[in-house]
PAKOL-528466 format. One record per residue (C-alpha): x negated, y, z; residue in one letter. Coordinates in steps of 0.02 Angstrom, whole numbers, plus 50000, padded with zeros to 5 digits. Layout:
! PAKOL-528466
XYZa ...
//
This chain:
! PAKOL-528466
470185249949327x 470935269349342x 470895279949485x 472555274849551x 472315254449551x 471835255549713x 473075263249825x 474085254549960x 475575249750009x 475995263950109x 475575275049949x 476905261349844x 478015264549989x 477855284649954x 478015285949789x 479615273449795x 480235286749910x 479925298849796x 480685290149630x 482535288249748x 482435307349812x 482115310649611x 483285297649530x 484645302249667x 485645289149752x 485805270549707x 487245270949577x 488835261149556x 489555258349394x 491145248849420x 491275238049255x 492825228949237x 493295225949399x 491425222649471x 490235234449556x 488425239949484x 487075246949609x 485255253649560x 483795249349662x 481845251549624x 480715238449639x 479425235949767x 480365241649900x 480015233650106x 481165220850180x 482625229150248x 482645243950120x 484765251450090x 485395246449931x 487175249249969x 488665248050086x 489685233950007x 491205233650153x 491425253550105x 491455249649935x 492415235049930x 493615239150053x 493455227350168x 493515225850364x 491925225450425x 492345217950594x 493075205050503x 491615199050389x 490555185750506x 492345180250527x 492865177050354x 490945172450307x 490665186450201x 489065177850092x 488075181449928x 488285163649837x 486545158949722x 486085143949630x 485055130849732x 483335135549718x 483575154349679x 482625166649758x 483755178449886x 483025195349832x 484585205349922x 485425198550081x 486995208450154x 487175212650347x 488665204650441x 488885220050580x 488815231350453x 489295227450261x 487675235050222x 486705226050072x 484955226450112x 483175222950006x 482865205450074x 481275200449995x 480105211749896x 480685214449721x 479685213849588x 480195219149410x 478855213449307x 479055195249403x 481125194149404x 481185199349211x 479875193849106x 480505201548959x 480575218748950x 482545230148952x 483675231349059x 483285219549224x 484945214649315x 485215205149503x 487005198249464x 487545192949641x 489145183449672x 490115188749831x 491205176149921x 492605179450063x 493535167750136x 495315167250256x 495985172950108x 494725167149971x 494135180249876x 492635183149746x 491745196849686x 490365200049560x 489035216149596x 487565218049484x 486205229249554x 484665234949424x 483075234149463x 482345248849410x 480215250449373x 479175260249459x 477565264049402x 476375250049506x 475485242649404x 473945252449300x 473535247849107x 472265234749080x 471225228348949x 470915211248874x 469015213548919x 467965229149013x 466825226548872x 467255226748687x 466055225148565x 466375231548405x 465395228048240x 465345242948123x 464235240647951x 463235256747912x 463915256747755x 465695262847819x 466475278947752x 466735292747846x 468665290247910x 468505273347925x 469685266048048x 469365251648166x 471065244248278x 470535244248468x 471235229148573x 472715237148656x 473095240548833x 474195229448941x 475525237049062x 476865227649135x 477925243049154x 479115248349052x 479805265548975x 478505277449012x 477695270249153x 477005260649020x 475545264248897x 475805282948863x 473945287348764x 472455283248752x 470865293748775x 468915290248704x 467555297448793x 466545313648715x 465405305548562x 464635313048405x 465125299448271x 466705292848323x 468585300648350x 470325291648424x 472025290748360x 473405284648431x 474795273448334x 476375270548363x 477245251548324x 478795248648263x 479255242848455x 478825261048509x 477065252448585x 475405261448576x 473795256848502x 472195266948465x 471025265948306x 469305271848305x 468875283748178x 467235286648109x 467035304548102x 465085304348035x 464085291947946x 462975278348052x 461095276048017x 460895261248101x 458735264548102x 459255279748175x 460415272148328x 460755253148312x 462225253248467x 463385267148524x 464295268048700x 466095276048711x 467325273648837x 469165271548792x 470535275548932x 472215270548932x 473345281648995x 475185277449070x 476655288449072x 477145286949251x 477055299149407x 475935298549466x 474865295249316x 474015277949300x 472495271449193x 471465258449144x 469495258249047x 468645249248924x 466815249848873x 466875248748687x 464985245648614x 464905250448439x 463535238448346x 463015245548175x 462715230648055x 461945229247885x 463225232347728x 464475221247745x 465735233547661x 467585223947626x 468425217247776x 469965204347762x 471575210747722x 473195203247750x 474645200547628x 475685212947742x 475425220147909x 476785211148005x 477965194647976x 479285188548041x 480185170148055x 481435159548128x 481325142548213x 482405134648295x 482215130548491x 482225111248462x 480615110748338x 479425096948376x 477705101148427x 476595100948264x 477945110848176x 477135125148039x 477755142948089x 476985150647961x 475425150047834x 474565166247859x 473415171247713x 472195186747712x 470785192647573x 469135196247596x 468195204247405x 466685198847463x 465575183147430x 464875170747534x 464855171247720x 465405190547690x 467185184047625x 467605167047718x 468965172447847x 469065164348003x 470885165948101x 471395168748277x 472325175248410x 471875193948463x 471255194848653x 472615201748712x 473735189148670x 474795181848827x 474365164748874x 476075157648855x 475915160548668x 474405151848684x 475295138848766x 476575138748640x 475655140748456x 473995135748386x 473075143248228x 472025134248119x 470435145148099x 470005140947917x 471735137247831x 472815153147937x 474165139647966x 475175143248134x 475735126648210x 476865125148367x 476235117548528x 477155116648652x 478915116148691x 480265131948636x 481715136148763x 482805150948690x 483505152948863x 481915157148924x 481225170248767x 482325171148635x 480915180348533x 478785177548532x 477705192048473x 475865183348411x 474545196048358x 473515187248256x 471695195548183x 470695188448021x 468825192848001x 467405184647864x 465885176147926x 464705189047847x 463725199647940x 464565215548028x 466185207848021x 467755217248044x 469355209748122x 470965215448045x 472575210948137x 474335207448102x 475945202848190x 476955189948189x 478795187848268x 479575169848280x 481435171548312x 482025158348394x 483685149948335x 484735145248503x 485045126848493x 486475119148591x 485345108848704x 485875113848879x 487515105548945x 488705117649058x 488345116049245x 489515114449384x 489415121649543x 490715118849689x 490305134349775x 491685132549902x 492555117049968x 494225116450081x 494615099450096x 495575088050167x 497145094750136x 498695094550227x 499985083250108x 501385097950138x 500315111350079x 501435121649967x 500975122249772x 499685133849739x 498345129949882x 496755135149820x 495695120949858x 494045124049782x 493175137649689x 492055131649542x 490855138749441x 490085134349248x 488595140849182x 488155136449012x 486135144248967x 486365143548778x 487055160748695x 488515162948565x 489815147548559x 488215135848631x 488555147148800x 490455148248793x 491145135848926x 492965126548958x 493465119449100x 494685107949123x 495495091349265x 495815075249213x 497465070549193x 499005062649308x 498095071849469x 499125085849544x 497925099649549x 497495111749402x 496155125849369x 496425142549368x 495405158149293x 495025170249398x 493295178649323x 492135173549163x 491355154949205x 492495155149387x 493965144449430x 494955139949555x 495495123449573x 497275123349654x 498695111549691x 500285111749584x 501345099649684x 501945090249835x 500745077849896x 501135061849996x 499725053650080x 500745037350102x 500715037549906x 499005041249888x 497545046750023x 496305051849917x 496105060349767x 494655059649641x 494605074949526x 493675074749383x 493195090949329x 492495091349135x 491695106049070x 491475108048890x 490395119548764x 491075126148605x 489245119648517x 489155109948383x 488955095348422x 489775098748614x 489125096048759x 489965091148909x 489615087949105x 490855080549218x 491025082049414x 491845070849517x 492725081749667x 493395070849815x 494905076949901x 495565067550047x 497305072350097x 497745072450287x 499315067850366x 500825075150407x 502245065750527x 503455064750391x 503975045350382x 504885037050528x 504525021150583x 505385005050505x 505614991150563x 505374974750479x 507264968850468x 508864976550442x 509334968250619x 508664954050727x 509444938650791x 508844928950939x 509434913250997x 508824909551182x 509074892551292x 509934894051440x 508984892251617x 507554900251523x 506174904251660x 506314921851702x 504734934251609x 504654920551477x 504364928851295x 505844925051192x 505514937451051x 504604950550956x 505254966550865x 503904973550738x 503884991150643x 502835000250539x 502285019750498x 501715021350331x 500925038950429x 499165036350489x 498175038950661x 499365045050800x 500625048550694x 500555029250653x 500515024350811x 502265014850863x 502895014351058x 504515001051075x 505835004451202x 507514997851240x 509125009751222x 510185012651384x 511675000751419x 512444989751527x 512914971051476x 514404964651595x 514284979551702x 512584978751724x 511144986751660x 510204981451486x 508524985051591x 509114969151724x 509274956351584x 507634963051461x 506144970251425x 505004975951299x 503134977951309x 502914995651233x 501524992351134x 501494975251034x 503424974951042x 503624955351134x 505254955951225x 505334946051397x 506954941051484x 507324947251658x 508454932951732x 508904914751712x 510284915851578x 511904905351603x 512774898251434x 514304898551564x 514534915751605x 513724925051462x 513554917351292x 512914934351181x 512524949851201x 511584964851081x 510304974851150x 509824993651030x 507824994151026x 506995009650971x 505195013650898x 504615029650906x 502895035450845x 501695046550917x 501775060850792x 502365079650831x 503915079850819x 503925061750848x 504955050850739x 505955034950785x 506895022950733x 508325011750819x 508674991250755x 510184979350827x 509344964150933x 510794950750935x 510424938651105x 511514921351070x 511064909751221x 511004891751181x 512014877551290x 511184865651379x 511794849851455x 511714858251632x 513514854951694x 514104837951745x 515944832551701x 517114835951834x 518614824151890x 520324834951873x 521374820351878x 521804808351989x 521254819552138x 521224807252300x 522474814852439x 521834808652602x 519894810452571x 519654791052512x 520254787252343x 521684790652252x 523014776852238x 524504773752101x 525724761852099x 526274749651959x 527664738951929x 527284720851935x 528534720951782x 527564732051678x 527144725551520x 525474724551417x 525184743551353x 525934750451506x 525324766751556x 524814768251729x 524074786251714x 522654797751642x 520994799651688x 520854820151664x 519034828051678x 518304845451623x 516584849251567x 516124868351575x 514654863751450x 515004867051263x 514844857551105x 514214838951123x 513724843151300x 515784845951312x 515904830651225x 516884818851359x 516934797151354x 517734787551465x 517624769751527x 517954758351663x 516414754651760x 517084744651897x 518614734451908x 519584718352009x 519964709251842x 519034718651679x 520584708351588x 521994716451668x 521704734651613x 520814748051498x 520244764951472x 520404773951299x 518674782851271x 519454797751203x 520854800051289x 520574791651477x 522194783251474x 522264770051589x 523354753451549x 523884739351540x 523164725151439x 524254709751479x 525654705551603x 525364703451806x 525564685551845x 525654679352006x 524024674052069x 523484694152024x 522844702252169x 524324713652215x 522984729152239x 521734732252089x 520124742952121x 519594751451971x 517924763451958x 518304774151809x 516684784351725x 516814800051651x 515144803351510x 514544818551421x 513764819151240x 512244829351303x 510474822551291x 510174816151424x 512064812351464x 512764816851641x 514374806151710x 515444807551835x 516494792951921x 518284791951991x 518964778952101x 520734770452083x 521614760352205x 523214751452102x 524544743352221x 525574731152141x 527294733252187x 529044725552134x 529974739952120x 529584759152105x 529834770952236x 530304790952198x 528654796752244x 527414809352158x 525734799652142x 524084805952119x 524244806051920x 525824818351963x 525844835451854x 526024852851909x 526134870351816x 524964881951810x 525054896551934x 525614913151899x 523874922351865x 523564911451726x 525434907351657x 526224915651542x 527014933851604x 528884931451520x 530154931151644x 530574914351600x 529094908051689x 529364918751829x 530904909951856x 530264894351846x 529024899951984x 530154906352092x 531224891252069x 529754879952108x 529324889252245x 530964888152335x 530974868752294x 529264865552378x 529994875252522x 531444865452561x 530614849752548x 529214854952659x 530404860352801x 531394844652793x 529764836952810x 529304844152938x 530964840853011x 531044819353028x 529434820253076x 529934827053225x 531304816553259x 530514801953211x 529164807253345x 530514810453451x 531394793753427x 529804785153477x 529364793153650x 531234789253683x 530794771153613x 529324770353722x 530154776553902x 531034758653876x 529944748953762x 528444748953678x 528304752753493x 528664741053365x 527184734453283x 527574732953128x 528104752653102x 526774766453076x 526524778953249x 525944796353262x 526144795153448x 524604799953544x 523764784853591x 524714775253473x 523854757953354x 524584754053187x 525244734953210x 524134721453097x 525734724652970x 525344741252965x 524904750452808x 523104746052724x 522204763352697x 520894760952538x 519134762152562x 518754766152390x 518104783652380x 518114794652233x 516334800452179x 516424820552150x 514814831252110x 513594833552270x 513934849852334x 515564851852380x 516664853252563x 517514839252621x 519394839252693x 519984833352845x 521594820552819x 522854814352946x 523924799752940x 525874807452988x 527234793352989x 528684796452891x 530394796452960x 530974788752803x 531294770352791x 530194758852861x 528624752952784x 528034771252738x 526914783552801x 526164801552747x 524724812152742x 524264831252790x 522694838852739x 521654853152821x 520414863152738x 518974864652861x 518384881652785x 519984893252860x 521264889252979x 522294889352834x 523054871352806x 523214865952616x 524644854052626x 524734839452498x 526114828452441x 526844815352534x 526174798752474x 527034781552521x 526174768252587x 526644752852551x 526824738252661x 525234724252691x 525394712252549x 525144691952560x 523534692852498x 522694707652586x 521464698452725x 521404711552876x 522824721452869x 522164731053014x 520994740352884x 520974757952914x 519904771352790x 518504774852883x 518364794352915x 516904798852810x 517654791552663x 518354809052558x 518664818952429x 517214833252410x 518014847752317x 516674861952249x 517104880152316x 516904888152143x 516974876552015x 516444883251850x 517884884351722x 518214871351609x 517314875651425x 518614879151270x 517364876551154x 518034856451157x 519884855151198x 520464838051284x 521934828051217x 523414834751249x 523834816451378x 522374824851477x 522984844151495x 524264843351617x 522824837251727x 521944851051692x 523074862251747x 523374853051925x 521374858251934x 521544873851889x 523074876952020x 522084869552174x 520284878852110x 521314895652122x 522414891452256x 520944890352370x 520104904952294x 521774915452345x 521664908252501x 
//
C-alpha cells in the first residue's frame, strides 16, 4: 500500500476541510423549480450541507409544526436528515461515494421534501462529490511476469492495472517502475480516459546471465494530497517461446438484452498464436483485475474463448459491463495478451411502476369543498426510455381525481360533494401504467372513509300517527310508540323525543302525556273519559344530537275508545213524592192505548248507547206492553171488571254494551173511570232557557210559562191555607171527617184515605234523596198533593200537584201509607245524555224534562 493508506480519520476529516475551503461553498443550482446542493463525501455526522428554511422560504418556527420531513423509500438509507429548530440540512450518516454510486459520473442524493398545513412538496438534489480516500491498489502485491529471452528490444508487456475507486483525478493519474537496467514504463491511455502501464524491454535478457529480475511498479493517483499503491512485478526469463496470442481486435463490443437466460453466448472470442504445439494452444480468461460481479455475471470457456452469461442481468442496476479478458498459449514463457469487451445491456420492460402513498389525510369530512387534496402519491418506474415513463390514473364513478404536480408526483384530490349517507367509504383504485411494450401495470387500493357532517334531520317513520286509546285506561300505561331515524351517524344519529307545548281543554299537553326521550314509548298521564274528551292531537318532536342539532316535528292523533262504563239513566216517568211514579188510565181505554213513555238516556256511545226496553215486572203480563225501541207503554186488551183497579209495572231499561248495564223504573197505574185535569208523571216540559233556542219567540214562551207557573203556585198556596183553616175551625166543634185527607198537626188519614204506593223507582246508587210531604188539597174531596224539599239547600224544589185518587173496592188496607225511605235518588251531576244515538222522537220530550230538573238544580 502507498504512504498515505494509512492515515486517520482526523487526517480524512482535514483534508475534507480543505477540499470545501478550496471548492468554496456547497452550491445550489436551482433546476426547474428544485434546489441542487454539493457536499463531499466522508464527512462526520452532523456536518452543514445547507439551510433549506432560508432557501426555501419557509418559517422556521413553523416547521416541527407543519412536519417539515425528507420522504425516502422504505428501506433507504437516510444519508442527510434536516433539523426542525433550525431548517438546517445536516450530514446524517457518513457518505460514501464509491458505496452510494457504484458506477462512476455524476453521484446524486435526490431527496423529496414534504410540508404539510398546507401540503407542499419539494425536490433538492445534493452531489456527492469524491474526495481522494481511497489509495490505488493492485490485483496482487506480486506479479509474475514471464518474458522469453528471445524478446526484441522494445518489446512491450501490459501490466495488470491499478484499481481506484475515485474518480476524476483522484483516480489513477501514472504509474512509476522502480530504477532497473533492462526494463522501461509507459503509460497508456484507454479510450475511457483510464491508465495502464506496459513494460518495455529496453535491453536484451540472457537468461544464463540473470534468470529473474525485481522491479517495483507504483501507481500513482491524481488527488491532493497524492495517493499510491505498489506492486512487485518479478520478471522470469523463459526459453524462446517467441509469438504470443493475438486477438482479432483489441476491444469488442455487444448488446444483450437484460432478460437473457443464464447460459446465453455473449460473444465467441478468438485469438492466434503462430506457434506449434503447447507454444500456440491459447488458453482464455478473465484478467485479475476483473471485479467479482462480472465474475458473478459471465463465464469463459478456457479452450473454445466462448463468453457465456451466468447469472442474472438488471439494466437498472449497470446498464453497461466492462470484461477484460487475456489469451496466452501453453508453451513455455507464455505471454498473456488482453482485450476488452463491453456488453451493452438492452433495458427490458421487466419492472412494473411502484406506488407509494407518501401522505395520507383521511377520513374526510363529506362537506369538504372540491379540490381537497387528500393524498399525495408517488410512481417510480426503474426501467429507462418509454419502459420508465409512468401514467397514473383512478378508477372510474369515484369522485376524486389525480393531479400533477411534479414528474412521477400526484395529488389525489376530490372533485365533488360527498354524502356519507350515500356512501361511507370509498375504495380508490389507483392504476399506474408504463408506456413498455408489452405494459406493465400495478394497482393500489386507497381506502377513504368519509366522516359525518349533521346535515340530515331526523324522520320519522309516518307522515302522522293515529292512536286509538280505551277509556279508564290505568294511568302510566304505554299506549304508543313514535319512531324516527337519522340517516347521520354517531351523535349526530342519535334521536331525543319530546312533546311540543300545548294545552288540551285548558290544560296542559304535559298533564294528559308523556314521552320517554329515548326509545320514543308514549305513556298517558290520567284516566281518560270517552265522556268528556273523545280526541285530541298532541305535536311530538325528534331532535338529534348533532351541532346545530336538527329536528323534526309529526302529528300524534289520540281518539279514545267508549266503553260500556255508563249505566242508562231513567228521564221519564220521574216519581214525585220519593216512591214511585203513578199515571192514571181510563178504565175505557181501549187495546193500543197509550198510557205513556218510558224515556231514558245513556251518556255511553255507539252500542253502549244502544237502549231496549221491557217490562220486567207486572200485575197481569196480559194487560200491557213495552215497545223495545221506543218504551211506549200500552195497552194490549180492554180492562174488564175483575182487573185490579191499580197495576204495578217494573219497567227495565238495557244497554247494547258487553256486558249490558240496565236500569229499572217503577209504575204504579190507577184505574180510574174518568180522567181528571192533572199533569202526571209522563207530563212534558220545555227545555230551559240556557239550552233553548235564543229567538225571541222562545223567550216569550218563557216568560209566558213563567208567569203561568206563578199564578198557579200562589193560588196553591192559597186553598191550602184555607182549607187548613177550615179544618181547625172544623175541629173547635168537631173532629175531622175521616174520610177527607188532613194536614193538621196531629192529624190520621181516615181508612178511606188515599193509598200512597210502595213501589219505588230504582235510580243509579249514588245519588241524594228528597224529602216529600203529603199537603191536602183544597180542591174537591178525594184529592191530595205533594211538596218536595231538596235536602242539599234550604232551597225547596216544588213539584206538581198530583191527585190522589180515592181507596178502590179492591185495595185491602186502605190505611197504607209509603213508608219514608221509599224515594226517588236523583244524581248531583249527571253526565249528559250521548248524541252519538238519538232516541225516538216519542222519547225526547222526556229528555228534555231531565235536562230541565239536572240544570235547574245545578242553577240552584
Amino acid at each position: 500500500m502507498g504512504a498515505g493508506a494509512g492515515s486517520g480519520r482526523g487526517q480524512l476529516f482535514l483534508r475534507s476541510l480543505l477540499f470545501l475551503l478550496l471548492a468554496g461553498p456547497p452550491a445550489r443550482h436551482p433546476a426547474r423549480g428544485q434546489l441542487r446542493y454539493a457536499v463531499p463525501e466522508e464527512l462526520e455526522h452532523g456536518a452543514f450541507v445547507a439551510n433549506l428554511g432560508e432557501d426555501l422560504g419557509l418559517d422556521v418556527s413553523t416547521l416541527s409544526a407543519r412536519r417539515f420531513r425528507i420522504v425516502s423509500r422504505a428501506g433507504a438509507r437516510q444519508h442527510l436528515e434536516v433539523n426542525l429548530e433550525n431548517g438546517i440540512l445536516f450530514v446524517n450518516e457518513r457518505i460514501d461515494r464509491e458505496e452510494v454510486c457504484e458506477a462512476g459520473g455524476t453521484c446524486l442524493l435526490h431527496l423529496q421534501l414534504l410540508v404539510e398545513s398546507p401540503l407542499e412538496l419539494y425536490r433538492v438534489e445534493v452531489e456527492v462529490l469524491d474526495i481522494n480516500d481511497h489509495a490505488p491498489t493492485f490485483p496482487w502485491q506480486e506479479y509474475v511476469l514471464e518474458v522469453a529471452e528471445s524478446a526484441v528490444l522494445g518489446a512491450r508487456f501490459p501490466l495488470e492495472s491499478a484499481q481506484d475507486p475515485d474518480v476524476g483525478t483522484n483516480s489513477v493519474h501514472t504509474y512509476r517502475l522502480s530504477p532497473n537496467a533492462f526494463f522501461s514504463l509507459e503509460v497508456q491511455t484507454r479510450s475511457d480516459a483510464s491508465k495502464f502501464a506496459e513494460l518495455v524491454l529496453e535491453r536484451a535478457l540472457d537468461r544464463e546471465q540473470q534468470r529473474v529480475h525485481r522491479v517495483l511498479l507504483t501507481a500513482l493517483d491524481g488527488g491532493v494530497p497524492e495517493r499510491s499503491g505498489t506492486a512487485h512485478i518479478l520478471v522470469t526469463v523463459l526459453d524462446a517461446n517467441d509469438n504470443v496470442p493475438a486477438f482479432d481486435q483489441p476491444s469488442y463490443g455487444v448488446s444483450l438484452p437484460e432478460d437473457a437466460p443464464a447460459g446465453t453466448l455473449v460473444i465467441q472470442l478468438n485469438a492466434t498464436d503462430l506457434d506449434e504445439g503447447p507454444n500456440g494452444e491459447i488458453e482464455y480468461s478473465f484478467s485479475g483485475h476483473a471485479p467479482p460481479r462480472v465474475r458473478e455475471l459471465f463465464h469463459i470457456e478456457p479452450r473454445s474463448g466462448q463468453v457465456l452469461l451466468k447469472g442474472r442481468l438488471d439494466y437498472e442496476r449497470a446498464s453497461l459491463h466492462e470484461l477484460y479478458v487475456q489469451a496466452k498459449d501453453r508453451g513455455p514463457s507464455a505471454v498473456a495478451v488482453h482485450c476488452r469487451v463491453l456488453v451493452h445491456l438492452l433495458d427490458v420492460n421487466d419492472n412494473a411502476p411502484e406506488v407509494t402513498l407518501t401522505s395520507v389525510s383521511t377520513p374526510v369530512l363529506e362537506d369538504a369543498p372540491p379540490g381537497t387534496v387528500i393524498a399525495v402519491i408517488s410512481v417510480l418506474d426503474r426501467d429507462s426510455g418509454d419502459n420508465g415513463r409512468v401514467s397514473c390514473e383512478v378508477g372510474p364513478n369515484v369522485p376524486f381525481e389525480l393531479r400533477s404536480s411534479f414528474r412521477n408526483y400526484y395529488t389525489l384530490v376530490t372533485t365533488q360533494a360527498l354524502d356519507r349517507e350515500v356512501v361511507p367509504e370509498y375504495n380508490v383504485s389507483i392504476t399506474a401504467r408504463d408506456m413498455g411494450s408489452p405494459a406493465l401495470l400495478t394497482r393500489s387500493t386507497l381506502t377513504v372513509p368519509v366522516s359525518d357532517v349533521n346535515d340530515n334531520a331526523p324522520r320519522f317513520l309516518q307522515p302522522s300517527y293515529s292512536v286509538y286509546v280505551m277509556e279508564n285506561n290505568a294511568p302510566g300505561a304505554s299506549i304508543c310508540s313514535v319512531s324516527a331515524l337519522d340517516p347521520d351517524c354517531q351523535q349526530n344519529a342519535y334521536l331525543s323525543y319530546s312533546i311540543a307545548e300545548g294545552h288540551i281543554h285548558g290544560m296542559p299537553v304535559g298533564t294528559y302525556v308523556s314521552i320517554n326521550s329515548d326509545s320514543g314509548h308514549m305513556y298517558a298521564l290520567r284516566s281518560l273519559d270517552y265522556e268528556q274528551i273523545r280526541s285530541f292531537q298532541i305535536q311530538v318532536q325528534a331532535q338529534d344530537a348533532g351541532f346545530p342539532p336538527l329536528s323534526a316535528n309529526v302529528t300524534v292523533h289520540i281518539f279514545v275508545l267508549d266503553q260500556n262504563d255508563n249505566a242508562p239513566v231513567i228521564v221519564s216517568p220521574l216519581p214525585r213524592n220519593g216512591s214511585v211514579a203513578t199515571e192514571l188510565v181510563p178504565r175505557s181505554a181501549r187495546p193500543g192505548y197509550l198510557v205513556g213513555t218510558v224515556s231514558a238516556v245513556d251518556a255511553d256511545a255507539g252500542l253502549n248507547s244502544r237502549l231496549s226496553y221491557q217490562l220486567l215486572q207486572a200485575t197481569d203480563f196480559t194487560l200491557f206492553s213495552v215497545a223495545p225501541d221506543t218504551g211506549e207503554l200500552r195497552t194490549l186488551r180492554s180492562f174488564l171488571e175483575q182487573d185490579a183497579s191499580q197495576q204495578q209495572l217494573v219497567v227495565q231499561v238495557r244497554d247494547g254494551g258487553q256486558p249490558a248495564l240496565s236500569a229499572t223504573v217503577s209504575l204504579l197505574l190507577s184505574v180510574v173511570e174518568t180522567m181528571p185535569q192533572t199533569l202526571s208523571d209522563f207530563s212534558e216540559f220545555s227545555l230551559p232557557p240556557e239550552v233553548s233556542s235564543s229567538s225571541p219567540l222562545t223567550l216569550y214562551l218563557l216568560v209566558s210559562l213563567g208567569s203561568i207557573s206563578f199564578t198557579f203556585l200562589l193560588a196553591i198556596l192559597i186553598l191550602t191555607a184555607i182549607r187548613c183553616r177550615g179544618e181547625r175551625r172544623s175541629r173547635q166543634g168537631d173532629s175531622c171527617s175521616p174520610p177527607r185527607c188532613h194536614c193538621c198537626p196531629g192529624s190520621r188519614p181516615s181508612s178511606d184515605g188515599l193509598k200512597t204506593s210502595n213501589l219505588t223507582a230504582q235510580p243509579p246508587a249514588g245519588t241524594t234523596a228528597a224529602t216529600c210531604l203529603d199537603v191536602p188539597a183544597g180542591g174537591p174531596p178525594g184529592y191530595c198533593y205533594k211538596v218536595c224539599l231538596g235536602p242539599e239547600s234550604a232551597q225547596s224544589d216544588f213539584m206538581f200537584l198530583k191527585p190522589c185518587s180515592p181507596p178502590r173496592n179492591n185495595e185491602k188496607d186502605p190505611r197504607k201509607r209509603s213508608r219514608p225511605d221509599q224515594h226517588l235518588q236523583v244524581s248531583k251531576e249527571a253526565k249528559q245524555p250521548n248524541t252519538d244515538w238519538l232516541p225516538p222522537s216519542t222519547q225526547r220530550p222526556a229528555l228534555k224534562r231531565y235536562q230541565i230538573q239536572h240544570w235547574g238544580k245545578r242553577g240552584c
